[in-house]
N, C-alpha and C positions, 0 to 999 in steps of 0.2 A: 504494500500500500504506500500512497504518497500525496503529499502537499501539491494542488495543482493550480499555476496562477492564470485566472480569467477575463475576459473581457475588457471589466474596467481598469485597469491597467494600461490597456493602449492610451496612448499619449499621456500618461501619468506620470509613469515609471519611477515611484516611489522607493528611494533605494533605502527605506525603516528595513524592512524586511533582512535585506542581505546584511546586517551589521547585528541580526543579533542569532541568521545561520551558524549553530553549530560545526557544520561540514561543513561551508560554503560551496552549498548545490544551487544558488541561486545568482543566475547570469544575466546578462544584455548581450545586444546587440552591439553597444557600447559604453564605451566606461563614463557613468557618472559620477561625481562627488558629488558627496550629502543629498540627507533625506528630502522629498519634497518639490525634488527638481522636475521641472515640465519640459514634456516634449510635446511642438507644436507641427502639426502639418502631414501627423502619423492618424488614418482613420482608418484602415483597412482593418480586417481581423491579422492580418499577417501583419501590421505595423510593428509599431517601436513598442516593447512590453518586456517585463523581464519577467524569464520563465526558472521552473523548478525540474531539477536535471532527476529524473524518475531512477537511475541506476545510483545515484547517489544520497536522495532523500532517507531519514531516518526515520519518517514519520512522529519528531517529536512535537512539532506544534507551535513551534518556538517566534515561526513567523507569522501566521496567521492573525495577533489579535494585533498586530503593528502596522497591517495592511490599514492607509487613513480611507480608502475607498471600498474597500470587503472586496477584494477580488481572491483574495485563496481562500480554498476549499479544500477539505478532506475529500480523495478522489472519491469515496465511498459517498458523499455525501452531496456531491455537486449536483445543481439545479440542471433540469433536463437541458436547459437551453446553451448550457456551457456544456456539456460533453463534449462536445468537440474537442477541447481545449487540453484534454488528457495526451491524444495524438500531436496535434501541436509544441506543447511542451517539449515531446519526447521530442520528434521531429527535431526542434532545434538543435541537439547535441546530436543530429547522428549527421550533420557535413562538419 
């Protein structure tokens, strides 16, 4: 099982999350400083978001209540409309 970041996240890219990853399994597309930072001109579903790397997740939890927009989910637990977002995740760590 794994932490899986969703939706709102595109053009968010809240980087609370990755500072308080245990493993650091939580990446971009590119390197931000500090929490909070916006990215503008990313709307697609495949835009700018940062995802959580499924072979390395703990499933400890640790980032989920620091998301300021609710975008991670316990994969077990995700809203039908975000499934998606499990393959995607994965997706991005396999180029």
């Amino acid at each position: 099982m794994t932490y899986v970041i969703t939706e709102p996240c595109i053009s968010t890219c809240d980087t609370a999350c990755v500072q308080v990853c245990p493993v650091d399994c939580i990446h971009g597309p590119i390197d931000k400083e500090g929490a909070g930072a916006e990215v503008e001109g990313m709307d697609s579903v495949t835009g700018l978001q940062l995802y959580i790397n499924p072979e390395e997740c703990i499933d400890c939890g640790a980032c989920e209540p620091e998301c300021p927009v609710d975008a991670i989910y316990d994969e077990d637990e995700l809203p039908k409309e975000y499934e998606m977002f499990t393959e995607i995740n994965a997706a991005f760590f396999k180029e």
